[in-house]
C-alpha positions in Angstrom: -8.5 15.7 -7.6 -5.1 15.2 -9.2 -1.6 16.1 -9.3 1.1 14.4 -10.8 0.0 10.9 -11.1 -2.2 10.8 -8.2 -5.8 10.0 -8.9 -8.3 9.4 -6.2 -11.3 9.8 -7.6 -12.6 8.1 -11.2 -15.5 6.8 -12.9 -16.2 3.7 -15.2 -18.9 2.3 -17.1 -18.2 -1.9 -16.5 -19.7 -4.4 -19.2 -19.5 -8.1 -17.7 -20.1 -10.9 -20.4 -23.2 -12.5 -21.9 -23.6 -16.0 -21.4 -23.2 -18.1 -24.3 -26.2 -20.3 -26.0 -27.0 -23.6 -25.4 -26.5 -26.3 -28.1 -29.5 -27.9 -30.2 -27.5 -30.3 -31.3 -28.9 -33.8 -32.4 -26.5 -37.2 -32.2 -25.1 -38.4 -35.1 -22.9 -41.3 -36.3 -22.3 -44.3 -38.1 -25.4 -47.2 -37.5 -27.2 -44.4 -35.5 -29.3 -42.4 -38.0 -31.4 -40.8 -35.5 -29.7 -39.7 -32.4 -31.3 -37.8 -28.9 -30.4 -34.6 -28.3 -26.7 -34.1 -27.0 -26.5 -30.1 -26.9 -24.2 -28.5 -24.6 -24.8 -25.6 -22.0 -23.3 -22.5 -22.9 -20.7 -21.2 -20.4 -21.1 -18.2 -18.2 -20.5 -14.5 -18.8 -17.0 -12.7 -17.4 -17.2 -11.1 -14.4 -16.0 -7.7 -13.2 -14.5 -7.9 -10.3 -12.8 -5.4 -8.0 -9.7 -6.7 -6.6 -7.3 -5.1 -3.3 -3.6 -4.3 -3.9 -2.2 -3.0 -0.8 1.1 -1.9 -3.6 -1.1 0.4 -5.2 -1.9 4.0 -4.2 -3.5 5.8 -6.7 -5.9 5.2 -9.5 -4.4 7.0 -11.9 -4.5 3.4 -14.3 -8.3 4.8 -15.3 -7.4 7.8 -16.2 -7.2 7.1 -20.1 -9.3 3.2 -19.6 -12.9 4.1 -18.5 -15.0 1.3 -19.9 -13.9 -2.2 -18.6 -15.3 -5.5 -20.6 -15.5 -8.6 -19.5 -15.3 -11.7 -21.9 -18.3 -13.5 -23.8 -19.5 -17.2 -22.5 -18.9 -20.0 -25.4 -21.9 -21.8 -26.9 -22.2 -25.1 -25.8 -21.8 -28.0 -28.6 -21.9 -31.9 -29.4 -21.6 -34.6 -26.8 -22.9 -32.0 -24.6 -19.7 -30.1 -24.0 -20.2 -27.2 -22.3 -18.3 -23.7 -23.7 -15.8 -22.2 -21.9 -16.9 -19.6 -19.6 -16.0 -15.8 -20.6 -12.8 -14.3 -19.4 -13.4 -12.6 -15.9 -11.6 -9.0 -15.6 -10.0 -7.9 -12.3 -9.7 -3.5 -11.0 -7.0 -3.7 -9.3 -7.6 -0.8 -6.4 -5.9 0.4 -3.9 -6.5 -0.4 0.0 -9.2 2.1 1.1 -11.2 2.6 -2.7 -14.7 3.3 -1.9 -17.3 1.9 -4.9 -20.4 3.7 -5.6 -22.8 3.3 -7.9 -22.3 6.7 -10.2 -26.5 6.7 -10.8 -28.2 6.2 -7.7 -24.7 7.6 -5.3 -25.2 4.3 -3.4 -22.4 3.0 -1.9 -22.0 -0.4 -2.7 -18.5 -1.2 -1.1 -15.0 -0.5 0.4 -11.9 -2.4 -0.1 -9.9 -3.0 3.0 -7.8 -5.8 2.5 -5.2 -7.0 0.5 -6.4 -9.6 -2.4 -10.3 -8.8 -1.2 -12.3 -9.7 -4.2 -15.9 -7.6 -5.3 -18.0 -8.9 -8.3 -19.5 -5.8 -9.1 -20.8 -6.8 -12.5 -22.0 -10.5 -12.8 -21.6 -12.4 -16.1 -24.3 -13.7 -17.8 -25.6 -17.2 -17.0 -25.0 -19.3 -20.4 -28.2 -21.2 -21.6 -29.5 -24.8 -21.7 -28.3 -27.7 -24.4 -31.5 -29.6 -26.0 -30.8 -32.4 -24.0 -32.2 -30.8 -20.9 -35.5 -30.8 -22.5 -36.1 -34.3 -23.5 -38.8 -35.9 -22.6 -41.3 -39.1 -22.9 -43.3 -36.5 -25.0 -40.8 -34.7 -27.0 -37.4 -37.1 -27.3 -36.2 -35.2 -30.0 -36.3 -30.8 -29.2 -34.9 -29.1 -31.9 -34.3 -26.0 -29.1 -32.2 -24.8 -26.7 -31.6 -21.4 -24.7 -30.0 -18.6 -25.6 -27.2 -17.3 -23.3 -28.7 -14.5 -20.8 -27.2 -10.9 -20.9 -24.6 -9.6 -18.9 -24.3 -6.3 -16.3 -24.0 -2.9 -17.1 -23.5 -0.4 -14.3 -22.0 3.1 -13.7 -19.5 3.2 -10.7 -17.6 5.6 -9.0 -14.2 4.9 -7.5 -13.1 6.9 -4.3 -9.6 6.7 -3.2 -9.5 7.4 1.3 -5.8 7.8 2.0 -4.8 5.4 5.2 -2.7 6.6 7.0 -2.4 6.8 10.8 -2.6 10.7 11.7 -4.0 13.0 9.1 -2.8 16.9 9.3 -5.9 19.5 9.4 -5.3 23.5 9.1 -5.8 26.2 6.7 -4.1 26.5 3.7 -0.7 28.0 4.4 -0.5 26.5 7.9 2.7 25.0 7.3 1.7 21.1 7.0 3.7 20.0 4.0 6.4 21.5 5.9 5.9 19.9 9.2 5.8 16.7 6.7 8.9 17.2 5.4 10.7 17.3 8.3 9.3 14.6 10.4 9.1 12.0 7.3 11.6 11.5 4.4 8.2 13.1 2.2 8.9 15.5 0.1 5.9 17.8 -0.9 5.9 20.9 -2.9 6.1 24.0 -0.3 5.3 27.7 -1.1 4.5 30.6 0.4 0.4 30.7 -1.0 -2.8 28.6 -0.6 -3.5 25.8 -1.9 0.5 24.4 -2.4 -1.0 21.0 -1.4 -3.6 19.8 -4.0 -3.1 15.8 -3.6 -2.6 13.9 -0.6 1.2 13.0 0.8 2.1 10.6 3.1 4.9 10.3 5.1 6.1 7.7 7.2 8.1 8.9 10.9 10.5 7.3 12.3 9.9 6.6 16.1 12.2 5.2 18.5 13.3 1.7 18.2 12.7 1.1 14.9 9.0 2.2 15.4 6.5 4.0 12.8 3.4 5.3 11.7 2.1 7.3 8.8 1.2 10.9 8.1 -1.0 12.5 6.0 -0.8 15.6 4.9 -4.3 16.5 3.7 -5.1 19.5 1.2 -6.1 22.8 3.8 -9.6 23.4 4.9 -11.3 26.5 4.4 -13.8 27.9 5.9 -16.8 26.1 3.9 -15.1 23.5 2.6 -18.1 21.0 3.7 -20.3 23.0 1.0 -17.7 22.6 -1.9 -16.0 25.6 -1.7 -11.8 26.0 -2.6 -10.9 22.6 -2.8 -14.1 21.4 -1.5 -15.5 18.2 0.0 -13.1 15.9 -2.5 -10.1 16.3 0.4 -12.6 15.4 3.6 -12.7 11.6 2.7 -9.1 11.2 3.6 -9.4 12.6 6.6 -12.1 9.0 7.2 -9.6 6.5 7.3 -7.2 8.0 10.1 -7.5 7.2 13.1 -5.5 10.6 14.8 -6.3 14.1 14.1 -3.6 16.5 14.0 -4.9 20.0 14.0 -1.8 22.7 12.4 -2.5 26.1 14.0 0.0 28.6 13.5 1.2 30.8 16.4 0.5 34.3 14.6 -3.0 33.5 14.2 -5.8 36.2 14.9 -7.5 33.9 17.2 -5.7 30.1 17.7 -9.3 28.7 19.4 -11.6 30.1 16.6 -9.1 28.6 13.9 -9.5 25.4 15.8 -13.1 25.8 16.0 -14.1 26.4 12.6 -11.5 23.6 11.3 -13.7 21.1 13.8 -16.9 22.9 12.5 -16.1 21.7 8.8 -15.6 18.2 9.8 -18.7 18.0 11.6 -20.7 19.4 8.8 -19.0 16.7 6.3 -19.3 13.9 8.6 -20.1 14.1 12.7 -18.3 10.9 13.0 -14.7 12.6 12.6 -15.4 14.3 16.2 -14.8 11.1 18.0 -11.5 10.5 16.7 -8.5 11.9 18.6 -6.8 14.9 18.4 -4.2 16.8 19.2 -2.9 20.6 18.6 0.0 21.6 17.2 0.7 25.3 17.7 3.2 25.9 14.4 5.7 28.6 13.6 6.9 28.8 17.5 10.6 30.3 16.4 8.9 33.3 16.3 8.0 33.9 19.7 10.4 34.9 22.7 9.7 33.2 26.0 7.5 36.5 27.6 4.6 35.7 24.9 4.9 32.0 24.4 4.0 31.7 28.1 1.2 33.8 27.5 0.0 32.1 24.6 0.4 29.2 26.8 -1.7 30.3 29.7 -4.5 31.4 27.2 -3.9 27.9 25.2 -4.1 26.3 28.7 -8.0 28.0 29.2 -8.8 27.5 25.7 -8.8 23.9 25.7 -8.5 22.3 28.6 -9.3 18.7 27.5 -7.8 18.9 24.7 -4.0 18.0 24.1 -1.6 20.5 22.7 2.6 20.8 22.1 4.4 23.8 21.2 6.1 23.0 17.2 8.3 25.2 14.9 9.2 23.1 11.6 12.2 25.6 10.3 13.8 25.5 13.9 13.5 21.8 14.8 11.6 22.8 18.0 9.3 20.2 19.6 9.0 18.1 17.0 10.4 14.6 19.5 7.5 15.9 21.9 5.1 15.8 19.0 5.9 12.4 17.8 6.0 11.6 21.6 2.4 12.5 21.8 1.3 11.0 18.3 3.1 7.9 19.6 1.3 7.6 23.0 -2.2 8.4 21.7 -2.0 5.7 18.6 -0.9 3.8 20.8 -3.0 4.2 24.0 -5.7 1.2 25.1 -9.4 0.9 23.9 -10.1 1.3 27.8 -8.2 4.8 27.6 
């Protein structure tokens, strides 16, 4: 999935380095005609390693570089001097990259932290100098190792947004919009599906120089958890927040059906994302006069009675401090809660 330069979602074939040979090397010099062995070790292999940047946020660096090499192990040589170990080479990722193993769809790990570090393609071990293998038997081998191969793999990197409350609704529910007036974001807002085709975050401003971040997530459709519009590729950024915020607009046919087949979808893609928390924003609020919002309230009020909603309208400015309010207080609430 990509738009502008916003990659989240590449795959690499990673090459680390072969180790290099050992040394068979005999001591010479002057008065000394017939020396022991004084091979070197060769030196290891370059790794691969993954590396955390929590400046990055987007992968969009492999979209043209899809075969990383690490560097070749030197041979050992006289005087048992050992080569120099291969050149390692460092992915630099994002916070919340997901590594899988493109071939078997394993998941092998997720980056979380700043600077973490993940060999995920170990250099080759470099071989042993002749003088390893002396003996009382043999006190001259004429042999040594050769340097042992290094790691190729297939791997898949997956890019989960992070970000504090992620927006869920139907395309065309007016979450880019919601995004842009909450948050300094600016995402491209039109009047059809699928405006949103890349993740944006936004960060709102709460009182006394408070924040947290919002995601505004490409729309669900009904399906989505199968592949179909956008598909699955969106869901994963929904993982990493730790707040739902469900965009239902006010016009809709049926507001606790929307809601219900929105929660269906994330069930379906991952069960886990029901035990996050949510709230309901009921979007697009200008357009009611006070007779039916009050009866849209008292239905809202049977429809979901454990469930948290607040009354929005983006274009109007209306309940958008209650909103945060409520973001605020449920990010915010303790473990006990």
């Amino acid at each position: 999935m990509k738009e502008g330069n916003f990659i989240d979602y590449v795959k690499l074939h990673v090459s680390s380095g072969k180790g290099g040979s050992g040394s068979s090397h005999l001591h010479r010099e002057k008065y000394i005609e017939k020396g022991g062995p004084d091979g070197g070790d060769g030196g290891r292999g370059g790794h691969v390693i993954i590396r955390g940047n929590e400046n990055l946020w987007t992968l969009i660096e492999f979209s043209f570089k899809r075969h990383i090499k690490a560097g070749h192990g030197g041979n050992g040589s006289k005087q048992r001097s050992t080569g120099a170990d291969g050149e390692d080479v460092y992915i630099e990722v994002p916070l919340g990259t997901v590594i899988r193993d493109t071939d078997t769809e394993e998941i092998i790990d997720e980056v979380t932290d700043h600077n973490e570090e993940i060999i995920i393609a170990e250099g080759g071990m470099g071989g042993r100098g002749n003088w390893h293998f002396k003996s009382s038997t043999n006190q001259t081998p004429r042999y040594s190792q050769p340097g042992i191969d290094g790691q190729e793999r297939n791997i898949t990197l997956e890019l989960k947004v992070l970000a504090d409350v992620g927006l869920v609704g139907f395309p065309n529910a007016g979450k880019s919009t919601l995004l842009s007036v909450i948050t300094a974001a600016k995402p491209k807002i039109a009047n059809y599906e699928f405006t949103t085709l890349k993740p944006n975050l936004g960060i709102v401003k709460y009182r006394d120089y408070q924040s947290f971040v919002v995601a505004d997530i490409p729309g669900i459709i009904e399906g989505a958890a199968e592949g179909k519009g956008l598909g699955y590729r969106f869901l994963r950024h929904i993982e990493r927040n730790s707040t739902l915020l469900f965009l239902i607009p006010c016009d809709a046919d049926d507001v606790k059906k929307q809601y219900e087949i929105l929660l269906d979808e994330l069930r379906r893609y991952n069960p886990e994302l029901l035990d996050k928390d949510r709230l309901i924003a009921i979007s697009k609020t200008d357009m009611l006069d006070e007779e039916l919002k009050a009866e849209l309230d008292e239905q809202l009020q049977e429809d979901f009675k454990e469930i948290p909603y607040v009354f929005i309208s983006s274009v109007a400015q209306l309940g958008l401090q209650e909103l945060k309010d409520q973001l605020w207080k449920i990010l915010n609430k303790s473990p006990e809660a």
